[in-house]
Residue frames relative to the residue before (quaternion, step in Angstrom):
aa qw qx qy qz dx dy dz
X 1.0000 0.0000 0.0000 0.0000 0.00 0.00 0.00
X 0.7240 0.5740 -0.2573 0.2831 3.55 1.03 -0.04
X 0.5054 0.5830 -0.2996 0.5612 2.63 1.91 -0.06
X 0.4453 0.6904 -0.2711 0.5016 3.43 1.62 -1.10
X 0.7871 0.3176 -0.1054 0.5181 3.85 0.67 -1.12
X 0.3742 0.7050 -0.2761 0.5354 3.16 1.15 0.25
X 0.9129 -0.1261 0.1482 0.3588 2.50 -0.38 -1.34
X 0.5695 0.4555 -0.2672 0.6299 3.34 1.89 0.65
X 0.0895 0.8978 -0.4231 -0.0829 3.85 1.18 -0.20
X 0.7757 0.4573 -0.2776 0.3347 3.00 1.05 -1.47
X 0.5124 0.5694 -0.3258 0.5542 3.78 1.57 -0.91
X 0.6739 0.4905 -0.3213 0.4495 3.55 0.22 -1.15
X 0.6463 0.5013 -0.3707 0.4400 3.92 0.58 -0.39
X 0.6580 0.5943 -0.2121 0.4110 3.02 0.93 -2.06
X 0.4835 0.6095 -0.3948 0.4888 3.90 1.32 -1.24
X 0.6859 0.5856 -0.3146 0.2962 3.17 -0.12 -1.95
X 0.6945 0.5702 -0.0714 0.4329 2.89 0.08 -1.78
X 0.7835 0.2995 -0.0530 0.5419 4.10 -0.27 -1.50
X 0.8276 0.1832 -0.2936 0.4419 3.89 -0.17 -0.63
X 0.6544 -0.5442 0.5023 0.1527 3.48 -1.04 1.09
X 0.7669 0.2529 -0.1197 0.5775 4.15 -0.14 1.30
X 0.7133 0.1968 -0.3310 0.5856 3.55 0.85 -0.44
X 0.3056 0.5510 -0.7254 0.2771 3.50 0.31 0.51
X 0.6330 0.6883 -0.2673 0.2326 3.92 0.29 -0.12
X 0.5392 0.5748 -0.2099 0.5786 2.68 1.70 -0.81
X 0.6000 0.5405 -0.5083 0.2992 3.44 1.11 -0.10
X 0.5300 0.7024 -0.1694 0.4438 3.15 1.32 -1.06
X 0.6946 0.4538 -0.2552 0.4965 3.67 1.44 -0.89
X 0.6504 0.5477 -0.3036 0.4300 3.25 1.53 -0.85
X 0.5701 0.6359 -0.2364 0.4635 3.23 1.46 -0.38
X 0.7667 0.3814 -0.2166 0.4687 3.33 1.07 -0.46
X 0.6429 0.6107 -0.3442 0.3087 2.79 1.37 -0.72
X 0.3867 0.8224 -0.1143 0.4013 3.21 1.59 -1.11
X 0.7153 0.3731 -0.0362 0.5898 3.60 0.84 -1.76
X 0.7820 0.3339 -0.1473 0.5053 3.81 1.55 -0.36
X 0.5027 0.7052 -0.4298 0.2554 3.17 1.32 0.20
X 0.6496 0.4944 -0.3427 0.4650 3.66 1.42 -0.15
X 0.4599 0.2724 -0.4503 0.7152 4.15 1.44 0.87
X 0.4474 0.5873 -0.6425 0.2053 3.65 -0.01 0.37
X 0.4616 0.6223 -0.3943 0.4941 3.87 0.90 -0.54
X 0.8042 0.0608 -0.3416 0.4827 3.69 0.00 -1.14
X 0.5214 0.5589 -0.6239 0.1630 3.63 0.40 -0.43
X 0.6527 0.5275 -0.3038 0.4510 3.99 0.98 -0.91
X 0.6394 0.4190 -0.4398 0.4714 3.92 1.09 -0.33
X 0.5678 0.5360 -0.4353 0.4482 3.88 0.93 -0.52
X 0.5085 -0.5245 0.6426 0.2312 3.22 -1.66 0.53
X 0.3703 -0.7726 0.4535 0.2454 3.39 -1.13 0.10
X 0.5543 -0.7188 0.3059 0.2872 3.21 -0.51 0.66
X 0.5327 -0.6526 0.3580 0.4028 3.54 -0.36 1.01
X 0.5522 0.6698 -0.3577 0.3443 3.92 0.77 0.00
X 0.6876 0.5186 -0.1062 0.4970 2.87 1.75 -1.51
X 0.5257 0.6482 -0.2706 0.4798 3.53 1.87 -0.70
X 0.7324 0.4773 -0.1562 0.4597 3.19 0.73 -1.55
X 0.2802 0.8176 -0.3924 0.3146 4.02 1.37 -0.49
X 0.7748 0.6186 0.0256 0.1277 1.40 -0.05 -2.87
X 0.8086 0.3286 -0.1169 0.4738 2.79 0.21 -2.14
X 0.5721 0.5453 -0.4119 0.4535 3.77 0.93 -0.44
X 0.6758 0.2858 -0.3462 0.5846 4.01 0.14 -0.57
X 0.8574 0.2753 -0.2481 0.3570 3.85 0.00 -0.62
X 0.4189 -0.7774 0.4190 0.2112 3.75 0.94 -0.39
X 0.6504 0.5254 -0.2306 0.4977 3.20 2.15 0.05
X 0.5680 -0.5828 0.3269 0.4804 3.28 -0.86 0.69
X 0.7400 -0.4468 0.3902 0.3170 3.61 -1.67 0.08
X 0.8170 0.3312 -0.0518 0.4691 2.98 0.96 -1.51
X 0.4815 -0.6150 0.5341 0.3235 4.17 -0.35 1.46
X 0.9198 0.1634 -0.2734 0.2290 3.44 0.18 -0.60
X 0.2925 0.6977 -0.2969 0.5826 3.08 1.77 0.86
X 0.6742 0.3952 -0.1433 0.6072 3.45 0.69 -1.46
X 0.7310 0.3805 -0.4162 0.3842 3.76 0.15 -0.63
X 0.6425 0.4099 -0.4282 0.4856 3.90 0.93 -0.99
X 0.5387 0.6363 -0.3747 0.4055 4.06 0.78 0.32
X 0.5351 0.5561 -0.2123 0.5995 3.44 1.23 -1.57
X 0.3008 0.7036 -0.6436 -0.0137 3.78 -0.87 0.81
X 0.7544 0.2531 -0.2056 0.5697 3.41 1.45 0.46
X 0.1392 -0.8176 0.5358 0.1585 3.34 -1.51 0.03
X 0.4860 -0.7033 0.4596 0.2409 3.46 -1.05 1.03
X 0.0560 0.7901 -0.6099 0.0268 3.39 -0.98 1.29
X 0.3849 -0.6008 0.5720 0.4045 3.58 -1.21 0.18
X 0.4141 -0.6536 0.5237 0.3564 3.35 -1.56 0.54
X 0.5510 -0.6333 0.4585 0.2919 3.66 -0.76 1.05
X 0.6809 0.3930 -0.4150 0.4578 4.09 1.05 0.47
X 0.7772 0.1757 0.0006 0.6042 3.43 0.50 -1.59
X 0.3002 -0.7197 0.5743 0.2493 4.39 0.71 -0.20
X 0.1716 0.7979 -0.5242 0.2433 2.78 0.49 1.05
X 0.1966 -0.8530 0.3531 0.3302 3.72 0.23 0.37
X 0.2098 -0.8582 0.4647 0.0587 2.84 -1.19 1.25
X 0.0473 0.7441 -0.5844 -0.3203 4.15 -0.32 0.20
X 0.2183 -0.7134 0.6638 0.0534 2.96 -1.88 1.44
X 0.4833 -0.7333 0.4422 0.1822 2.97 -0.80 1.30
X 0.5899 -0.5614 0.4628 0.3502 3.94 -0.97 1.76
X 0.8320 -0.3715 0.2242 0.3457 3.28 -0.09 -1.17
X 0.3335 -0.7945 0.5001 -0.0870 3.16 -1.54 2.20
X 0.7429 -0.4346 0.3475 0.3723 3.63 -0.88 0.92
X 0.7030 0.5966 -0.0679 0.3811 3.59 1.34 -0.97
X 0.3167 -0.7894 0.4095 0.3298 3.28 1.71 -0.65
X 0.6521 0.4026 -0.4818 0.4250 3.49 1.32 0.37
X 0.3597 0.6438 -0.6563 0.1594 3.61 0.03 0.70
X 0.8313 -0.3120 0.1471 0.4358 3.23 -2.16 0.39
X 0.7458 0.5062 -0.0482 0.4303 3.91 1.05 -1.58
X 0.7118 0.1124 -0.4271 0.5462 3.24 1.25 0.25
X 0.7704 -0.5268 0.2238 0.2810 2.79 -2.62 -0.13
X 0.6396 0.4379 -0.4428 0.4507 3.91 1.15 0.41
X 0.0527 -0.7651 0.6309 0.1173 4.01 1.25 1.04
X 0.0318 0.7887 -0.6042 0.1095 3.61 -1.43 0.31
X 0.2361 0.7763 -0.5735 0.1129 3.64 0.01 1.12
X 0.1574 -0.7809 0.5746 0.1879 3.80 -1.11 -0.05
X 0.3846 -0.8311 0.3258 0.2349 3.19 -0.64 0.99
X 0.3188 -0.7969 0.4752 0.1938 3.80 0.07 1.27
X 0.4975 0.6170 -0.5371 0.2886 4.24 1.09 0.06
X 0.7378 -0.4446 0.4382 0.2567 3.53 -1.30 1.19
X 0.8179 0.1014 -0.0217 0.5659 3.98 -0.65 1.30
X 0.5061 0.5777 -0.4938 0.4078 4.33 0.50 -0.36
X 0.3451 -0.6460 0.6804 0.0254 3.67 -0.89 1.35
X 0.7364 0.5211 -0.4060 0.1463 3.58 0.54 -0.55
X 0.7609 -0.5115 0.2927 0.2716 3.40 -1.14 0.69
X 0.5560 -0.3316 0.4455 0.6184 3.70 -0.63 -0.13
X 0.4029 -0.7107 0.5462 0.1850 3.08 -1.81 0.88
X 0.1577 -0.8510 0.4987 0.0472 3.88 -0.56 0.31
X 0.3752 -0.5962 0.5071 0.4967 3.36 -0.71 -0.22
X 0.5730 0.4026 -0.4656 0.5411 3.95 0.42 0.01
X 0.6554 0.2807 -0.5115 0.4796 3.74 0.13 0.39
X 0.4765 0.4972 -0.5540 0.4677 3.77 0.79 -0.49
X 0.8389 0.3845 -0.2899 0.2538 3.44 0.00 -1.12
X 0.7041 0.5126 -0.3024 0.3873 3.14 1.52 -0.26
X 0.3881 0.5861 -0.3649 0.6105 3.53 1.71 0.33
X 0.6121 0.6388 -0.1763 0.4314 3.71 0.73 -1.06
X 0.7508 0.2675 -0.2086 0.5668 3.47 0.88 -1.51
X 0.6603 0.6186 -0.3563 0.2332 3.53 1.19 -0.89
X 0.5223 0.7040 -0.2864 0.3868 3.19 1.57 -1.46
X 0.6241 0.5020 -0.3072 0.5140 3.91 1.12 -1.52
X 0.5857 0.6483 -0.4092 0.2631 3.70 0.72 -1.10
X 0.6554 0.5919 0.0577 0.4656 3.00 1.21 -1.96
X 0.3859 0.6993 -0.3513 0.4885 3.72 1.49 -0.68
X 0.2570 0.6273 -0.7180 0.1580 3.92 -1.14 1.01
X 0.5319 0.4969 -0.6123 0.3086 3.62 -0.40 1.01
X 0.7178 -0.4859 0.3471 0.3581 3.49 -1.82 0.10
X 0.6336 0.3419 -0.4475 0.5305 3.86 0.52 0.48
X 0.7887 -0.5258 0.3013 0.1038 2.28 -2.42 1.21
X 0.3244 0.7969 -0.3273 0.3907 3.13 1.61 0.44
X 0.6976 0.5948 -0.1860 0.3536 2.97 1.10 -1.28
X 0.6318 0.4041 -0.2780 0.6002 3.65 1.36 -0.63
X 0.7214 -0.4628 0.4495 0.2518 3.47 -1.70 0.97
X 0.3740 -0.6889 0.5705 0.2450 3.80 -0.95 0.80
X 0.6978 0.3501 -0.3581 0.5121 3.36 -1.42 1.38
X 0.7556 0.4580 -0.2620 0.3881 3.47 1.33 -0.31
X 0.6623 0.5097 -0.2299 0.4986 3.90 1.61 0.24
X 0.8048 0.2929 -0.3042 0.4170 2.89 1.02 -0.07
X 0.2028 -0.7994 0.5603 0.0770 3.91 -0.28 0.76
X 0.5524 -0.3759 0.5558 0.4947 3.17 -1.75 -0.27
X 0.7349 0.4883 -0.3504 0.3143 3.70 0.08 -0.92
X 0.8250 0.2943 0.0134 0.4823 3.00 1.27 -1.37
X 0.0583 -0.7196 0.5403 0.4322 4.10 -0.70 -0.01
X 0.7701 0.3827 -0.1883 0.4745 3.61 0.65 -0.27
X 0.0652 -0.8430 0.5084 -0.1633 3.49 0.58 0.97
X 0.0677 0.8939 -0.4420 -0.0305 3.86 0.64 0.80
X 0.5484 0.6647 -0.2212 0.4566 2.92 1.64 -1.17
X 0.5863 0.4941 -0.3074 0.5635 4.21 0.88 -1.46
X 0.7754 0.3833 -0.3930 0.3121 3.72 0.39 -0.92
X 0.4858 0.6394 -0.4593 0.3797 3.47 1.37 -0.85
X 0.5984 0.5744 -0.2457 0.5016 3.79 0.84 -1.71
X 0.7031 0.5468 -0.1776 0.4185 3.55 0.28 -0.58
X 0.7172 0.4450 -0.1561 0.5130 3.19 0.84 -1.13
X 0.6049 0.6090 -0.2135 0.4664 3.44 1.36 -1.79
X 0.6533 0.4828 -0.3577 0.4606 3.73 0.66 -1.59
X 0.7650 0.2939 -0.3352 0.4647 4.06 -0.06 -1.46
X 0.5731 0.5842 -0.5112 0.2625 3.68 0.54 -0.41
X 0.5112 0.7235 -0.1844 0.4256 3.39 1.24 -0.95
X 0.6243 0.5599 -0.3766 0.3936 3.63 0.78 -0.46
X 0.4892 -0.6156 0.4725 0.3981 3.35 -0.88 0.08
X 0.6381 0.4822 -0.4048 0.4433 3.85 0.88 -0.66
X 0.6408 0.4932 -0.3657 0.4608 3.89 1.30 0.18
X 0.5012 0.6633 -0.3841 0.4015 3.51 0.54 -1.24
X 0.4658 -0.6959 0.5436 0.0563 2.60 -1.82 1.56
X 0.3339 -0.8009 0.4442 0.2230 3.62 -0.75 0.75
X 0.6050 -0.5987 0.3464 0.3944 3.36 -0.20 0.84
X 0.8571 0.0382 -0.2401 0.4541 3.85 -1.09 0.81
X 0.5875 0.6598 -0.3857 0.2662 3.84 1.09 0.96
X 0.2179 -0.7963 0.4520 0.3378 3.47 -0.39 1.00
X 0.8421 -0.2961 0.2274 0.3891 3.38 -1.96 0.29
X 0.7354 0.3798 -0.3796 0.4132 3.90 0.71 -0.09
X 0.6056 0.4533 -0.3517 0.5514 3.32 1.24 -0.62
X 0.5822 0.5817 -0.4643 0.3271 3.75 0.79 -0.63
X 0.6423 0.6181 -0.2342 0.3880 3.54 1.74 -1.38
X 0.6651 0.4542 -0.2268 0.5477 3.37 1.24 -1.18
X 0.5707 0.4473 -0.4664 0.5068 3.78 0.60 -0.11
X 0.7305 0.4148 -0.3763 0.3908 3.69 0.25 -0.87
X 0.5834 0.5429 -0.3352 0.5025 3.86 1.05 -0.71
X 0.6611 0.3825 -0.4330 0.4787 3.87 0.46 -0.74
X 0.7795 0.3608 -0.4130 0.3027 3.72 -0.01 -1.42
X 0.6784 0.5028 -0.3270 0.4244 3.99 1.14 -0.42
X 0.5909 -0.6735 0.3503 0.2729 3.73 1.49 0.66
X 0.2753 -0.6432 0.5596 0.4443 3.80 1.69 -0.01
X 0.6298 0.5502 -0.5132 0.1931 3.43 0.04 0.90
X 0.1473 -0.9476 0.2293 0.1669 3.43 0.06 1.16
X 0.0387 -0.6390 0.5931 -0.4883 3.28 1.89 1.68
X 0.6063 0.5943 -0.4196 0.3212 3.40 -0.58 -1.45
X 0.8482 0.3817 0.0049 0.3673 2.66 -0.49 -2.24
X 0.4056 0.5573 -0.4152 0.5937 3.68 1.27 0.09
X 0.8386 0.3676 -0.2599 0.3066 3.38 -0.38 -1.54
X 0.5029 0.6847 -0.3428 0.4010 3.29 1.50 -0.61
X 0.7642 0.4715 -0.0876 0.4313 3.12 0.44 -1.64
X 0.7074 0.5597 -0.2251 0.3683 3.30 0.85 -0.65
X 0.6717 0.4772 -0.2664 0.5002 3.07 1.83 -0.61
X 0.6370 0.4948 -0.3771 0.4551 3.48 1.31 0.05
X 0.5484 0.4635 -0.4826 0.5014 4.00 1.26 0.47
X 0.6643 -0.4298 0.5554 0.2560 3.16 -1.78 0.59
X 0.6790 0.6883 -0.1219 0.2243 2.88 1.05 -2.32
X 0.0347 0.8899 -0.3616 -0.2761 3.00 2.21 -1.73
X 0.8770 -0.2157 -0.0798 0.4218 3.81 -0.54 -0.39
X 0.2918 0.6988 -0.5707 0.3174 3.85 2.12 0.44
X 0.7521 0.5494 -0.2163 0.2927 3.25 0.38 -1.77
X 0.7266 0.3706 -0.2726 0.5103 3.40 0.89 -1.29
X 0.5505 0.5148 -0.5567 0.3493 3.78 0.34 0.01
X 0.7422 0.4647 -0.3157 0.3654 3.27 0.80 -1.55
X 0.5539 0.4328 -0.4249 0.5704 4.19 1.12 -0.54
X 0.8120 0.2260 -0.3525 0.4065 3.57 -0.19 -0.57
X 0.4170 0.5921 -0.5979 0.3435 3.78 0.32 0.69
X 0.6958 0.5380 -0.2207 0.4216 3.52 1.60 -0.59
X 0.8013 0.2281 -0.0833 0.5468 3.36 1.55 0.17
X 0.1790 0.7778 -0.4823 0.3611 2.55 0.37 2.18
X 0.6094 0.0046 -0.1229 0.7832 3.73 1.61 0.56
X 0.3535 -0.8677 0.2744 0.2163 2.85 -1.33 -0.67
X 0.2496 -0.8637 0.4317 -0.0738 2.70 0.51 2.36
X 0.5912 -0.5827 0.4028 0.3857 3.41 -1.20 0.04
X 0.7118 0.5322 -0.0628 0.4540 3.37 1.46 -1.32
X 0.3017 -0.8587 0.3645 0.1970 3.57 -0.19 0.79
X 0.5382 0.6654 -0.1504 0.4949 3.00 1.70 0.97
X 0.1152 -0.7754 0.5043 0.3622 3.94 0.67 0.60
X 0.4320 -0.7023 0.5336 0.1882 3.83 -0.89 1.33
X 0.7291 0.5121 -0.2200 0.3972 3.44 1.15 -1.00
X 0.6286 0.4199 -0.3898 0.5259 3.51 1.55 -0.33
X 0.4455 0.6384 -0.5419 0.3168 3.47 1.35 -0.40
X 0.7541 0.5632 -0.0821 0.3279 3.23 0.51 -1.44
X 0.4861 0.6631 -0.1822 0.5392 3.24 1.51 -0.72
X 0.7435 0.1437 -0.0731 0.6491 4.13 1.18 -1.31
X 0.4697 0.3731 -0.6299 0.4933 3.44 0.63 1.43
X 0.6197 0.4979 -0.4392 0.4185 3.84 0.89 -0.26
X 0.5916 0.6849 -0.2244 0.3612 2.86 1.11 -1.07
X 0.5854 0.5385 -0.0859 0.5999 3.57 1.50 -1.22
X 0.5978 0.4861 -0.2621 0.5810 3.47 0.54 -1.38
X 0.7323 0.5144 -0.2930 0.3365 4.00 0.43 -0.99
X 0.7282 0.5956 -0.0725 0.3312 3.12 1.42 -1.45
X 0.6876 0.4025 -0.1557 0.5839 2.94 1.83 -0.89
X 0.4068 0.6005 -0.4828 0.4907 3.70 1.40 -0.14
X 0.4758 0.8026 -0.1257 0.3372 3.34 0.68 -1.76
X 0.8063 0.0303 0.0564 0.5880 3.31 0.26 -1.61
X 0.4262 0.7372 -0.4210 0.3125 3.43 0.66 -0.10
């Protein structure tokens, strides 16, 4: 996450701040900071077999990332119609597993209508679910929309934001539906296709295609974070390279 804040600050706040549970990570970023100059030995020390045994109790995963990852040969998703769980398998001979770029799962639960799965349908269950969102946390407004240059907490831009795309007709609630059927109605009439749902939205901002790039950069599968951790990480090597390099 520190590279994430780095080199993503403004998303990485907005996260903090809007998704319920990482409000913690401030606190981690805070410490981490005050400890980054015993980071050296804390990584040359072994760990203590207490700290192993934690671990694996609160998380079920091995200690070691590269242990735990040659272990990990799937992942557990919800299907984006009926949530059914589903494990989809990282990677298949086919190029549609979870890790590559043609993902591809089908949901095998008794009666589900839904379509091949994708990561643009993850993401389009993901953005829809927030659409559909009516309660008193910052959850409720669309990611990319609270935090500004002017502002970090911009409650008022999301309200405006939320109010304009609600307003379409391809959003609008139909009269006697609850909040899942409200989700599955908005996913069928927009074709699970989250193009669509762009063009929609986009025509209801002044802002036009600033605003919607910066919300739909956050919903592109369907991570928790509205941030791609792996590209975060990706331009700290990248950095880390540049200054070796010239150094």
């Amino acid at each position: 996450m520190n590279h994430a804040q780095c080199y993503h600050g403004r998303w990485y706040a907005e996260d903090c701040s809007r998704i319920p549970g990482l409000d913690v990570l401030k606190a981690v970023g805070r410490t981490f900071a005050t400890s980054i100059s015993r980071l050296p030995g804390i990584l040359d020390s072994s760990p203590v077999d207490a700290r192993i045994h934690n671990w694996k109790t609160k998380t079920h995963r091995e200690f070691d990332p590269l242990e735990d990852s040659a272990r990990q040969t799937s992942k557990r998703i919800l299907c984006p119609t009926c949530r059914n769980l589903i494990d989809a398998m990282l990677l298949t001979d086919e190029g549609t597993g979870y890790f590559q770029a043609n993902f591809t799962v089908h949901c095998q639960s008794r009666g589900c209508l839904s379509p091949p799965i994708t990561k643009m349908m993850l993401a389009v269950r993901k953005l829809t679910e927030d659409l559909v969102r009516d309660d008193a946390t910052l959850r409720t407004y669309l990611a990319g929309t609270l935090h500004t240059i002017a502002d970090s907490l911009d409650v008022g831009r999301g309200k405006h934001v939320k109010k304009a795309v609600m307003s379409s007709s391809q959003f609008k609630r139909p009269d006697h539906m609850t909040p899942e059927e409200w989700i599955l109605f908005i996913m069928g009439k927009n074709m699970y296709d989250l193009k669509r749902m762009r063009a929609v939205m986009s025509s209801r901002f002044t802002q036009g295609l600033t605003l919607t790039n910066r919300i739909f950069n956050a919903y592109s599968d369907d991570r928790i974070f509205s941030i791609d951790l792996v590209g975060a990480v990706r331009s700290s090597l990248m950095m880390c390279l540049f200054l070796y390099q010239f150094s």
